[in-house]
N, CA, C and O atoms as a CHARMM CRD file, in Angstrom:
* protein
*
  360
    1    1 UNK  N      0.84600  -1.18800   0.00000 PROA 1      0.00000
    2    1 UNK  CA     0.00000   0.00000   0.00000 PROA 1      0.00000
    3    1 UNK  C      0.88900   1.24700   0.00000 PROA 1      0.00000
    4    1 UNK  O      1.78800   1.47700   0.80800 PROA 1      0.00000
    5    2 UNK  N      0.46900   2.09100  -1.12200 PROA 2      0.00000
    6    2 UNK  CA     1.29500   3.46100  -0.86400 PROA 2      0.00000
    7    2 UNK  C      0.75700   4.42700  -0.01600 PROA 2      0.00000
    8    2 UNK  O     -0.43700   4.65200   0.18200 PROA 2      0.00000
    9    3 UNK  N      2.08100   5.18400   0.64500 PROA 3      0.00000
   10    3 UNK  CA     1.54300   6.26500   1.83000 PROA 3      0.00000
   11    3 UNK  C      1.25800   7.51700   1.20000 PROA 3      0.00000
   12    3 UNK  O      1.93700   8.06800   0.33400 PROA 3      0.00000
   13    4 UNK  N     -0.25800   8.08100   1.92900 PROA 4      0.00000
   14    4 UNK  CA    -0.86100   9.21600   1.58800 PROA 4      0.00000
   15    4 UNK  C      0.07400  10.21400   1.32300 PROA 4      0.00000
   16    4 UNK  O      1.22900  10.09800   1.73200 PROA 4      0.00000
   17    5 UNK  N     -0.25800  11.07800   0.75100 PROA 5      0.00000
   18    5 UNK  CA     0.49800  12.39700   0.18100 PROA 5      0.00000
   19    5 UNK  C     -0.04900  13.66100  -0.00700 PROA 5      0.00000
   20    5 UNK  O     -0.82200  13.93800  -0.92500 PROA 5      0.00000
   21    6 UNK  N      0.35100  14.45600   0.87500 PROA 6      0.00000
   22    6 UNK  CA    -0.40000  16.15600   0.19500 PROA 6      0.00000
   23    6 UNK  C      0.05600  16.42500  -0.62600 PROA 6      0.00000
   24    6 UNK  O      1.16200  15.99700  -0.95700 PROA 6      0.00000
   25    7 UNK  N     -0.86600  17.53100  -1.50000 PROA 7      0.00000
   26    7 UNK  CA    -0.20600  18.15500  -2.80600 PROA 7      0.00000
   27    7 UNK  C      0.45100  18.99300  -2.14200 PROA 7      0.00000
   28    7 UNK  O      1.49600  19.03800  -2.79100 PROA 7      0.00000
   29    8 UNK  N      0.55600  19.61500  -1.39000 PROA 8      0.00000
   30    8 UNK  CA     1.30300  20.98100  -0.65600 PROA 8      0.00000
   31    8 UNK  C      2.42200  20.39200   0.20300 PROA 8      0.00000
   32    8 UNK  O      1.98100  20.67200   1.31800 PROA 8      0.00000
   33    9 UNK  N      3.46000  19.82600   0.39800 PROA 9      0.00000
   34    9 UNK  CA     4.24500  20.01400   1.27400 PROA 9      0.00000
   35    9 UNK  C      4.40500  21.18900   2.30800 PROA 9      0.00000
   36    9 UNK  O      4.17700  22.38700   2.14200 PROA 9      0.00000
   37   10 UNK  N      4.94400  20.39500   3.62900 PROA 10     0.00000
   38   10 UNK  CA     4.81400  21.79800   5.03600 PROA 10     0.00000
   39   10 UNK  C      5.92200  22.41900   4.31700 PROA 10     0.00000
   40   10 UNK  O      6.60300  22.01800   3.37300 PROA 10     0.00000
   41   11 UNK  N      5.93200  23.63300   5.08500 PROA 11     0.00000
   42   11 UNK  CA     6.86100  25.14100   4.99100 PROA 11     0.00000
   43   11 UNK  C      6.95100  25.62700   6.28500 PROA 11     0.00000
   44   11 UNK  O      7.31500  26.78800   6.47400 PROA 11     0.00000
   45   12 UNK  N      6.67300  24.90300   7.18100 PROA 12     0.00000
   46   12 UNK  CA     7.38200  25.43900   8.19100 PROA 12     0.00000
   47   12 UNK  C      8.93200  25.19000   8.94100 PROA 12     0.00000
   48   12 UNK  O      9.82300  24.34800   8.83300 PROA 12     0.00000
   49   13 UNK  N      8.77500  26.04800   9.50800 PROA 13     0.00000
   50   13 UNK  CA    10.53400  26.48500   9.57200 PROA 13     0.00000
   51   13 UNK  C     11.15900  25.21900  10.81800 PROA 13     0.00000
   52   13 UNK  O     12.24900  25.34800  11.37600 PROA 13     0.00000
   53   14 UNK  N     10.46500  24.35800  10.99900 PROA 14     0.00000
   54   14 UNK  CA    10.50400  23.12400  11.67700 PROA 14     0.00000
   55   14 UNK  C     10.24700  21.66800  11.08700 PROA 14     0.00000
   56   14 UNK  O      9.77200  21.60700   9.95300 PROA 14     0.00000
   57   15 UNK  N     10.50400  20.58600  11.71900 PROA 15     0.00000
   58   15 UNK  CA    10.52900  19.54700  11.07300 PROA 15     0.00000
   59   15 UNK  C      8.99800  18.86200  11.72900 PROA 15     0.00000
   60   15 UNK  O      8.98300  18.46500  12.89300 PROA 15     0.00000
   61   16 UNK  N      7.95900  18.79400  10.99800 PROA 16     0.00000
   62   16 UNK  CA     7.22200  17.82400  11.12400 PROA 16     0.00000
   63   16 UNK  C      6.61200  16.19700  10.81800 PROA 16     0.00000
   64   16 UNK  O      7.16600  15.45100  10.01000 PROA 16     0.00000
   65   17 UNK  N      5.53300  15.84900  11.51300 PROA 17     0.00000
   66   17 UNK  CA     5.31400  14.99000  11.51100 PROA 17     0.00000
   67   17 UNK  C      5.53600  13.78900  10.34700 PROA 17     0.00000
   68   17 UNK  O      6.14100  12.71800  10.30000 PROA 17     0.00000
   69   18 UNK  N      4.24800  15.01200   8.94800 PROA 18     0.00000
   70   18 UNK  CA     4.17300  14.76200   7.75300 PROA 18     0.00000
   71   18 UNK  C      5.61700  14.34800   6.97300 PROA 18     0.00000
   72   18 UNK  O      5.71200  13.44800   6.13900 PROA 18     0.00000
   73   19 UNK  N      7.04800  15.47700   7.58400 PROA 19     0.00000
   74   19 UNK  CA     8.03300  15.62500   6.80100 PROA 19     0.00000
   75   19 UNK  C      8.57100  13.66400   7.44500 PROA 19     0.00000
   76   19 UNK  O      8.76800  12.69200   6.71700 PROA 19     0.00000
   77   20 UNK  N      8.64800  13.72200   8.83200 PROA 20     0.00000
   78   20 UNK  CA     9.00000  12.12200   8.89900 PROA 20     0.00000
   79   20 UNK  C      8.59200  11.00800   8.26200 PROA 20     0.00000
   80   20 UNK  O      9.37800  10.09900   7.99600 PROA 20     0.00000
   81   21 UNK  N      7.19300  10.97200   7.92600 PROA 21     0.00000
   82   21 UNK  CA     6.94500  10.21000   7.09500 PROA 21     0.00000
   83   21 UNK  C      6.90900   9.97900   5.75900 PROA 21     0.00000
   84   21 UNK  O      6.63900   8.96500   5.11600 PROA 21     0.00000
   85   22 UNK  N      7.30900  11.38200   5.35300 PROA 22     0.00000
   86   22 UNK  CA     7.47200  11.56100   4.18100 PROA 22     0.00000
   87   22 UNK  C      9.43200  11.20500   3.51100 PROA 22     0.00000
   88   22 UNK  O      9.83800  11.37900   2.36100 PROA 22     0.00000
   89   23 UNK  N      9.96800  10.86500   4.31600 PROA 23     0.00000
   90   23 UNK  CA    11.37100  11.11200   4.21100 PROA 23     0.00000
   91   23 UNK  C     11.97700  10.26600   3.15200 PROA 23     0.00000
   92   23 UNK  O     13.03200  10.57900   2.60000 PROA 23     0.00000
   93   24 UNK  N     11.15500   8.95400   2.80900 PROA 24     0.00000
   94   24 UNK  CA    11.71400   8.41600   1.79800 PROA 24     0.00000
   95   24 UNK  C     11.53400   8.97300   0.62300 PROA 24     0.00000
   96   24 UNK  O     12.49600   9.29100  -0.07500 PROA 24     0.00000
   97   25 UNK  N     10.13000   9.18800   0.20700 PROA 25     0.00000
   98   25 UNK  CA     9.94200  10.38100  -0.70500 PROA 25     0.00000
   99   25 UNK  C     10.75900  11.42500  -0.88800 PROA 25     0.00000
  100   25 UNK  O     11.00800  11.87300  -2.00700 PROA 25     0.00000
  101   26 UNK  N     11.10200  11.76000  -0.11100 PROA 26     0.00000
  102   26 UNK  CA    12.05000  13.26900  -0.30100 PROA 26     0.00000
  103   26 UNK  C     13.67700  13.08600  -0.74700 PROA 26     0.00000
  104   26 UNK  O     14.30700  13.74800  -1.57100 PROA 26     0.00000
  105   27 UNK  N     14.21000  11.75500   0.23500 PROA 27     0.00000
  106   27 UNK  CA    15.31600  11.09900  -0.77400 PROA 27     0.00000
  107   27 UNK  C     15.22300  10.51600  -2.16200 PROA 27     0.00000
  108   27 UNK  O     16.12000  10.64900  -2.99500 PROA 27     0.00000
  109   28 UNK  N     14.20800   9.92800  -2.35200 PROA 28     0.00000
  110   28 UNK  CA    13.71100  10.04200  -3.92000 PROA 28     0.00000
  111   28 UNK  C     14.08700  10.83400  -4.85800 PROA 28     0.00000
  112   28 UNK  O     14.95900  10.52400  -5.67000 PROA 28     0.00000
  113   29 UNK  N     13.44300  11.99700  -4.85100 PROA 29     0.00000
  114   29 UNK  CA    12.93100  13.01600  -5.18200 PROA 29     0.00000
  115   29 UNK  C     14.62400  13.89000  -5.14600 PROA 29     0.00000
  116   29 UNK  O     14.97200  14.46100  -6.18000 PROA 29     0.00000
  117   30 UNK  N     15.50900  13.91500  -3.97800 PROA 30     0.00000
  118   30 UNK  CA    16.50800  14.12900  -4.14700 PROA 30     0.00000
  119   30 UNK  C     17.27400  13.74500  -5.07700 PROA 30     0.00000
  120   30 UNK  O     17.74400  14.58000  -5.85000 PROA 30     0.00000
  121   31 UNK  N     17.59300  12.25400  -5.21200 PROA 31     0.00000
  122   31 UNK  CA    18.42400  11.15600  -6.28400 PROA 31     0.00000
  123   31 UNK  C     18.01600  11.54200  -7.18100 PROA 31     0.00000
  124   31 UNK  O     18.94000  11.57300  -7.99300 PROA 31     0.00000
  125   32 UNK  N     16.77900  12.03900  -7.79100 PROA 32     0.00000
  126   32 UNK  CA    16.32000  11.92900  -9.18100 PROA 32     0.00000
  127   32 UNK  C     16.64000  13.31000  -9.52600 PROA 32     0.00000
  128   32 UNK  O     17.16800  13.40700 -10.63400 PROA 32     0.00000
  129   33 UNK  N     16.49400  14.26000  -8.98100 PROA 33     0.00000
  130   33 UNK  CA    16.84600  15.59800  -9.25800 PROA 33     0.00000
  131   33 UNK  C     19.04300  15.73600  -9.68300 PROA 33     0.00000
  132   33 UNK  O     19.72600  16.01200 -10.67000 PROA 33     0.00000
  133   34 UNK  N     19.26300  15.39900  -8.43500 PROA 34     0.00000
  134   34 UNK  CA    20.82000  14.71400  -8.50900 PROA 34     0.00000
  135   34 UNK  C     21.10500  14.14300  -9.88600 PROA 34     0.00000
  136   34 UNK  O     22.01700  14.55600 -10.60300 PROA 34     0.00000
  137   35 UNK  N     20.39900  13.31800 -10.15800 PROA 35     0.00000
  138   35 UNK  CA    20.47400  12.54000 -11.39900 PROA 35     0.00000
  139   35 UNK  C     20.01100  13.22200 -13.14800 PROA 35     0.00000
  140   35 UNK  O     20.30000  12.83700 -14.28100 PROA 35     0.00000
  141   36 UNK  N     19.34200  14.15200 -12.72400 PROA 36     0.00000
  142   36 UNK  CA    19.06500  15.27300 -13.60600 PROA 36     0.00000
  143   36 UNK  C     17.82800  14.51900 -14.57700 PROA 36     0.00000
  144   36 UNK  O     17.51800  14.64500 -15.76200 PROA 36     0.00000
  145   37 UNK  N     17.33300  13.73900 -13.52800 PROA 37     0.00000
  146   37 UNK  CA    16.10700  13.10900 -14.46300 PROA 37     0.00000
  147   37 UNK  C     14.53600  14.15800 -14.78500 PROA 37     0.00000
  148   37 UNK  O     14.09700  14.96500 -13.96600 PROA 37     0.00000
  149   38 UNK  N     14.10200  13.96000 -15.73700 PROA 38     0.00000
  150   38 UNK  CA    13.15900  14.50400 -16.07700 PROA 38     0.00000
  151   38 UNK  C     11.76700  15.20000 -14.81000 PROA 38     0.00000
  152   38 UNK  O     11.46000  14.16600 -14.21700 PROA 38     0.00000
  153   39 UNK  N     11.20500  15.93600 -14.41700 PROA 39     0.00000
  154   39 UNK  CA    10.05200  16.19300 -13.05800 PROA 39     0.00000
  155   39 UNK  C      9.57700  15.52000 -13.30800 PROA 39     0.00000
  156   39 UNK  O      9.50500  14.84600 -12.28100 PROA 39     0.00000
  157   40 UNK  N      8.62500  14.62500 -14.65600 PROA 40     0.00000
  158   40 UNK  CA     7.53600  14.17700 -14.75600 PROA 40     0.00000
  159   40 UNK  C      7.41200  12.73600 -14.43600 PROA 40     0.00000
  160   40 UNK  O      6.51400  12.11700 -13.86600 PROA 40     0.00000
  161   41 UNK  N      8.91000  12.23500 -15.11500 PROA 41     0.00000
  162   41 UNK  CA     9.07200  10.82600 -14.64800 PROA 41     0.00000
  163   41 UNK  C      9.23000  10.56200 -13.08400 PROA 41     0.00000
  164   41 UNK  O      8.99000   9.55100 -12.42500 PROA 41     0.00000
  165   42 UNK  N      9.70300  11.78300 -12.72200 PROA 42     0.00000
  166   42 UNK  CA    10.34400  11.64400 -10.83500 PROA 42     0.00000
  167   42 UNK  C      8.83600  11.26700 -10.36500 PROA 42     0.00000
  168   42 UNK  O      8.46200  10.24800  -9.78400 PROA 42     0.00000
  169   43 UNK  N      7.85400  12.72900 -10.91400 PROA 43     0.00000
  170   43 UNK  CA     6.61900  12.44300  -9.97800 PROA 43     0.00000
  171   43 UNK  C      5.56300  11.25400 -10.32100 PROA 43     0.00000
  172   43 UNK  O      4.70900  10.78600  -9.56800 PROA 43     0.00000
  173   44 UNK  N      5.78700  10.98100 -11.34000 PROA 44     0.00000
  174   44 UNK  CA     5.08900   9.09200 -11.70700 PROA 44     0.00000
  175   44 UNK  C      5.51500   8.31200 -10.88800 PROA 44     0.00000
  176   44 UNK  O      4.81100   7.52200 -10.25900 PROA 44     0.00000
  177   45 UNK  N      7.05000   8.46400 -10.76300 PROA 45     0.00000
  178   45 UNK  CA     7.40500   7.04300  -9.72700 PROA 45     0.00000
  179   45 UNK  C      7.25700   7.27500  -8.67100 PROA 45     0.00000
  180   45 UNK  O      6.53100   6.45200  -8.11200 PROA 45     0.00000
  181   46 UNK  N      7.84100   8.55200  -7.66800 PROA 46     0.00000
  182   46 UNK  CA     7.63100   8.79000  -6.73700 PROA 46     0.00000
  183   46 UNK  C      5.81500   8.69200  -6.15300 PROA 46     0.00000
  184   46 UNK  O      5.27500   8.06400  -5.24100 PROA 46     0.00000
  185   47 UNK  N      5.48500   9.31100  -6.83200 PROA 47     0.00000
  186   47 UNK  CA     3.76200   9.66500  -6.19400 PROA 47     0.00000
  187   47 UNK  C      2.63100   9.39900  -7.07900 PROA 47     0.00000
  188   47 UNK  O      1.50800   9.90300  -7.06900 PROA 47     0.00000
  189   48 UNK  N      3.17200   8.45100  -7.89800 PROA 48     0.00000
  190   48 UNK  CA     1.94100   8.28500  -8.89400 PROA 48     0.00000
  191   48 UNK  C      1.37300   8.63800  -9.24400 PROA 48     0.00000
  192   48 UNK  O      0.34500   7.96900  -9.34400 PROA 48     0.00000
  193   49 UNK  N      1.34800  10.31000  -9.93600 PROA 49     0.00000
  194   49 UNK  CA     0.66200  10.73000 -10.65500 PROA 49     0.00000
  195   49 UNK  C      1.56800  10.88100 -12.15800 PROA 49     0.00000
  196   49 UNK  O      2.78600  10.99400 -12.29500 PROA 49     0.00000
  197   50 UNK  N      0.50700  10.83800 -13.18200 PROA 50     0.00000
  198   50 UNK  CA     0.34400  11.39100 -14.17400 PROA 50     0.00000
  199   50 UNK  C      0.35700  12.56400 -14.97900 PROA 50     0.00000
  200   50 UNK  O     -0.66900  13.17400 -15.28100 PROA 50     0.00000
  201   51 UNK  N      1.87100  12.99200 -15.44100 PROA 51     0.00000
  202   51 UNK  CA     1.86500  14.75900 -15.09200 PROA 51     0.00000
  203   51 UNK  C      0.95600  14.98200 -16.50300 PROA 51     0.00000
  204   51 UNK  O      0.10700  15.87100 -16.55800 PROA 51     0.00000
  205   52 UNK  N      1.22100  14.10900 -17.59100 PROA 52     0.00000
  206   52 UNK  CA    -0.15700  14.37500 -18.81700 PROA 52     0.00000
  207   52 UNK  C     -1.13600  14.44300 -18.57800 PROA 52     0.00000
  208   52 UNK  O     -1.84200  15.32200 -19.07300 PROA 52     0.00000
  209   53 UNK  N     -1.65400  13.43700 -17.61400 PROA 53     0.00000
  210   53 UNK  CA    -3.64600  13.97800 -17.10200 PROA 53     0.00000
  211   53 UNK  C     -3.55600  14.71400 -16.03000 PROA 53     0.00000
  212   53 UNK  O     -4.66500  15.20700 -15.82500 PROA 53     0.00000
  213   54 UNK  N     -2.62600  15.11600 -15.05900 PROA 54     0.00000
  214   54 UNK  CA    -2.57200  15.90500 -14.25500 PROA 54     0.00000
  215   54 UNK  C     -1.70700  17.12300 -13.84200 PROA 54     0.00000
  216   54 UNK  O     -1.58200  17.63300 -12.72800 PROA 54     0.00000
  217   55 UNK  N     -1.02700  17.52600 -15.26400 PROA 55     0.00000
  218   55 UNK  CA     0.17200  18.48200 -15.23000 PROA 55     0.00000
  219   55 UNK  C      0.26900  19.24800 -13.86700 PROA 55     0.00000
  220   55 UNK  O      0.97000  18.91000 -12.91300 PROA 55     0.00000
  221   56 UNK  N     -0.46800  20.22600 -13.93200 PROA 56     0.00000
  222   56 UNK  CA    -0.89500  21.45300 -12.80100 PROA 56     0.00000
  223   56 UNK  C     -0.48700  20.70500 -10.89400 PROA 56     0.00000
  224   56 UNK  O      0.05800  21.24200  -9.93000 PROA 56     0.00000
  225   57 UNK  N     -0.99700  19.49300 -11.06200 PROA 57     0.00000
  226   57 UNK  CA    -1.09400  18.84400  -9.69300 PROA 57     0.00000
  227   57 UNK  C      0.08200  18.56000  -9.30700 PROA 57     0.00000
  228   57 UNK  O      0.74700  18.86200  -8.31700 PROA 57     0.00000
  229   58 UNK  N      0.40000  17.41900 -10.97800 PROA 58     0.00000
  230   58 UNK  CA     1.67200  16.87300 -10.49800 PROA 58     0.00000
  231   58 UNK  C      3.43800  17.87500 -10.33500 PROA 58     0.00000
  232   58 UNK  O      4.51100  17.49800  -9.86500 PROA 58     0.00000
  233   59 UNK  N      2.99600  19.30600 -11.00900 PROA 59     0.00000
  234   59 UNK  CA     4.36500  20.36600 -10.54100 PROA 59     0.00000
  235   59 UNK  C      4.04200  20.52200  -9.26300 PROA 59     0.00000
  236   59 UNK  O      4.81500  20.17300  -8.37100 PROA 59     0.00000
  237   60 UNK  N      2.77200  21.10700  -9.00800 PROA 60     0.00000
  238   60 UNK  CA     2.91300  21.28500  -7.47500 PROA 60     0.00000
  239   60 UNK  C      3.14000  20.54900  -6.41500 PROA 60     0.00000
  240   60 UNK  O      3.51800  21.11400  -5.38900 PROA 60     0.00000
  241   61 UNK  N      2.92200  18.85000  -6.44400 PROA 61     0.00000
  242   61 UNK  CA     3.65000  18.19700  -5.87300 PROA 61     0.00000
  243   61 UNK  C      4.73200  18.02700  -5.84700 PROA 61     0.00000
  244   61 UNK  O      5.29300  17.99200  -4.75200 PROA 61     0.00000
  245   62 UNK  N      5.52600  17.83600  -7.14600 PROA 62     0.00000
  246   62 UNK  CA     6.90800  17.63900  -7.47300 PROA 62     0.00000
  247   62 UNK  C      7.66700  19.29600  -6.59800 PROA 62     0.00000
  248   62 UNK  O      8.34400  19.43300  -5.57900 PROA 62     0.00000
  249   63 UNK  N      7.19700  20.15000  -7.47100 PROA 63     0.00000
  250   63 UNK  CA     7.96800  21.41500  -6.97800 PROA 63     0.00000
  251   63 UNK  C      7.89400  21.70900  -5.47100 PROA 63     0.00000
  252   63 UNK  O      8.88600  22.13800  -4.88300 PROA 63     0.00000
  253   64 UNK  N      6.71300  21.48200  -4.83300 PROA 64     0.00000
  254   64 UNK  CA     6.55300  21.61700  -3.43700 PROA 64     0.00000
  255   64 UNK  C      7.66200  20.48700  -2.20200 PROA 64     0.00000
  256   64 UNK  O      8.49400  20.89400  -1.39100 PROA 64     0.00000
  257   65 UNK  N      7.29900  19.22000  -2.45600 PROA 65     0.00000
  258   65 UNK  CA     7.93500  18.16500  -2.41200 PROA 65     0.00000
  259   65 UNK  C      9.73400  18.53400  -2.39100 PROA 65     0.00000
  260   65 UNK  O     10.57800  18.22000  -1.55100 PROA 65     0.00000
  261   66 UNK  N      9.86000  19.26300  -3.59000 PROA 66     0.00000
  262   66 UNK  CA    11.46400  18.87400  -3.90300 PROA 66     0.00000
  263   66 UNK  C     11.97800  19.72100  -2.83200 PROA 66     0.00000
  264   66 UNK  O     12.90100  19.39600  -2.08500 PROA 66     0.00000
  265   67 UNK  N     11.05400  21.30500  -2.77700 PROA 67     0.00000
  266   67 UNK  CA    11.83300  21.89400  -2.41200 PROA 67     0.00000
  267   67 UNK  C     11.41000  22.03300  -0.64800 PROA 67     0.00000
  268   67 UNK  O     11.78900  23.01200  -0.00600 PROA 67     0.00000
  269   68 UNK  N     10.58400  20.90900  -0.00900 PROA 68     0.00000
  270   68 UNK  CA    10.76500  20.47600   1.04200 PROA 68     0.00000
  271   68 UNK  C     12.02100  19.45500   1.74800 PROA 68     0.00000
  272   68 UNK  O     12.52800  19.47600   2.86900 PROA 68     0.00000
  273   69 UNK  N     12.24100  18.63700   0.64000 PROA 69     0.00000
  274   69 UNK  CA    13.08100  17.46600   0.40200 PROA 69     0.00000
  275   69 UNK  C     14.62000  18.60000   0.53400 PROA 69     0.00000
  276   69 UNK  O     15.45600  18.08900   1.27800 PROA 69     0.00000
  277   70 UNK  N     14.93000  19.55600   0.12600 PROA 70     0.00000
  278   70 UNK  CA    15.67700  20.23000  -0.18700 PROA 70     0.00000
  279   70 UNK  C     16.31700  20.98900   0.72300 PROA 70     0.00000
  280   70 UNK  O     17.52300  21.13900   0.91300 PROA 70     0.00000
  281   71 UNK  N     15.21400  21.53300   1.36300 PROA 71     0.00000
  282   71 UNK  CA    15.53400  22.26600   2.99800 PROA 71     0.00000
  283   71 UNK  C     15.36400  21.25700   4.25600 PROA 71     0.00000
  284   71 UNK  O     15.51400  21.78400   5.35800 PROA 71     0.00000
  285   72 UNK  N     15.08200  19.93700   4.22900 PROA 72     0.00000
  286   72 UNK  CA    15.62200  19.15600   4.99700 PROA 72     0.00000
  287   72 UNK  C     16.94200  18.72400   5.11700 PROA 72     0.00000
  288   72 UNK  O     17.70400  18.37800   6.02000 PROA 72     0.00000
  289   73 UNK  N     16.96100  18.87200   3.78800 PROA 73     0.00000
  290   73 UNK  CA    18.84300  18.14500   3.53000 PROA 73     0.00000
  291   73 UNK  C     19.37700  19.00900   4.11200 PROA 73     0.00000
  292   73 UNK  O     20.12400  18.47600   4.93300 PROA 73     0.00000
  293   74 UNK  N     19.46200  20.50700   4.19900 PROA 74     0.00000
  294   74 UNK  CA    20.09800  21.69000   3.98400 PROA 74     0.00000
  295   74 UNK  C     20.04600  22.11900   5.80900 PROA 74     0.00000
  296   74 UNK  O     20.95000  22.69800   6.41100 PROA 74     0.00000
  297   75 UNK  N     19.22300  21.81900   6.18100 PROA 75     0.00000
  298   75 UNK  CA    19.08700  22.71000   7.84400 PROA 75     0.00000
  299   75 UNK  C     17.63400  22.11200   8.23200 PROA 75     0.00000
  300   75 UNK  O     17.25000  23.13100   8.80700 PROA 75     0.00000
  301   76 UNK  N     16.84300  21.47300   8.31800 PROA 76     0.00000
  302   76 UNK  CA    15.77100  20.58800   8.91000 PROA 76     0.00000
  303   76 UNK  C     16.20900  19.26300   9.33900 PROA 76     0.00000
  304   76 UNK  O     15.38900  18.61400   9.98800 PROA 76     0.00000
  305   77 UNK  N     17.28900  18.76700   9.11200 PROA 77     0.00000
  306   77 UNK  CA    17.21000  17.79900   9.37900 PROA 77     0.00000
  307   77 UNK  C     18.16800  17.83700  11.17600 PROA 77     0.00000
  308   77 UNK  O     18.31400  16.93800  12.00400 PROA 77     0.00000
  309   78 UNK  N     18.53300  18.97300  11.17600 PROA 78     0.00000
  310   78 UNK  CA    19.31000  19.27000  12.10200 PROA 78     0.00000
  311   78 UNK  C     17.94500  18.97800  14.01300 PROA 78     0.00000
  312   78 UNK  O     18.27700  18.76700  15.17900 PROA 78     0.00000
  313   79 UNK  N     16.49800  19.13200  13.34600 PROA 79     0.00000
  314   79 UNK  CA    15.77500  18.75000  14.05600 PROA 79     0.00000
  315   79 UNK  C     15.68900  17.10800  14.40400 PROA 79     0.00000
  316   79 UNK  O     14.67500  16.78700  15.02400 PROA 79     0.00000
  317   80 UNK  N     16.37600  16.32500  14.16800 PROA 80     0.00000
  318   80 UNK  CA    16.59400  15.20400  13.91800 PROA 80     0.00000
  319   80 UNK  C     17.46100  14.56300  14.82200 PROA 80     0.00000
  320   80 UNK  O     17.39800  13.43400  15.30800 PROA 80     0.00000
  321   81 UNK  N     18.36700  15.56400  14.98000 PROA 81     0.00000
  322   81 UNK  CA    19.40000  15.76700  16.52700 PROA 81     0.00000
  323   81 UNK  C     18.93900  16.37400  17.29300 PROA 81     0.00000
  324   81 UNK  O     18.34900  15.69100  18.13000 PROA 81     0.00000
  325   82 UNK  N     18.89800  17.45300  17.45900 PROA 82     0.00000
  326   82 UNK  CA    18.26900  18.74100  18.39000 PROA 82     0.00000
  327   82 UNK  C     17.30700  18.88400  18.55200 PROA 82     0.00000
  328   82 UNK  O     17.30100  20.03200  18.99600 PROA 82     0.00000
  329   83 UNK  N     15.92700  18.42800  18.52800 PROA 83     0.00000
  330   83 UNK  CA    14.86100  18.67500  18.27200 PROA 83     0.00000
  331   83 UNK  C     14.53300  20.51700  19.09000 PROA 83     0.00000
  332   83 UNK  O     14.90000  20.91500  20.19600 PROA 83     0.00000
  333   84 UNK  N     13.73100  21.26900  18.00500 PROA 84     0.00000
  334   84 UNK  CA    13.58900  22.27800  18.03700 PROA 84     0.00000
  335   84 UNK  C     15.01500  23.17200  17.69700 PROA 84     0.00000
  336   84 UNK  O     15.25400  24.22200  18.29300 PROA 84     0.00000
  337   85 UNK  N     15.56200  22.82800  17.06900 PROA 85     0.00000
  338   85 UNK  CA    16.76300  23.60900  16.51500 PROA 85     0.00000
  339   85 UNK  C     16.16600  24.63700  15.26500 PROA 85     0.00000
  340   85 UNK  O     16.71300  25.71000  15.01400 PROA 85     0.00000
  341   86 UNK  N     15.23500  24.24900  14.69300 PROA 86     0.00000
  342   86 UNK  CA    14.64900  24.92600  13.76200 PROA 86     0.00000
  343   86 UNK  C     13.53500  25.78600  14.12200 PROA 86     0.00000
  344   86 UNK  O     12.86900  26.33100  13.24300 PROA 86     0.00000
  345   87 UNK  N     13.28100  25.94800  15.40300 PROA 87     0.00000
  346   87 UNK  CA    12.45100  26.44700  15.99600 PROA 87     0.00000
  347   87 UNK  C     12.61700  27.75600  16.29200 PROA 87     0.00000
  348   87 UNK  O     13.68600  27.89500  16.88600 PROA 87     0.00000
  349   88 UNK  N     11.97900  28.88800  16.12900 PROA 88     0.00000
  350   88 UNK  CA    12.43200  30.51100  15.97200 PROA 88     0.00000
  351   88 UNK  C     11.85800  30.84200  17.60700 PROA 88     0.00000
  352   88 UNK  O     10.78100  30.78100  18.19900 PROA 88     0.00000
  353   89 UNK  N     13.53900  31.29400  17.98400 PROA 89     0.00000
  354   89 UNK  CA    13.27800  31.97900  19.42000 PROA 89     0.00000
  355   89 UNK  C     14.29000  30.86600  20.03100 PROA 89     0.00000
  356   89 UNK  O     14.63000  31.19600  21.16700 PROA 89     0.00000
  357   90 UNK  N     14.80300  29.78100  19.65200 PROA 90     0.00000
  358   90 UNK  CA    15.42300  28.33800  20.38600 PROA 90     0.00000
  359   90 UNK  C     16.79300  28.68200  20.28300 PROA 90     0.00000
  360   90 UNK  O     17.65600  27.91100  20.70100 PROA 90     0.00000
């Protein structure tokens, strides 16, 4: 069974729930970008959509997604050790 998915990835300046479960996805989504593979094929395999019957959906997943996937790598994941390191005021 595949795990649920928002079209919107979080944006907050912390690491949540959604982002933990989402983490394989987001290494995905990393490798394939790394790899300089095409968005459309990334978001078929990754999340099963269809960017031909669903163009509009499937960027905003892909683009939302990546660039969640992106700022985890970068400084979210640092919540991972520290919890609340990403937390404004901590």
């Amino acid at each position: 069974m595949t795990q649920a998915f928002q079209d919107h990835a979080p944006d907050q300046p912390a690491l949540t729930d959604y982002d933990r479960q989402q983490t394989g996805r987001y290494f995905r989504l990393l490798d394939a970008a790394a790899e300089g593979a095409d968005w459309r094929e990334a978001v078929s395999l990754v999340f099963g959509i269809d960017a031909g019957i669903e163009p509009k959906r499937a960027r905003l997943v892909y683009d939302s997604h990546l660039a969640r996937a992106r700022w985890l790598a970068g400084q979210g994941y640092r919540d991972v050790m520290i919890p609340g390191a990403n937390t404004p005021g901590q």
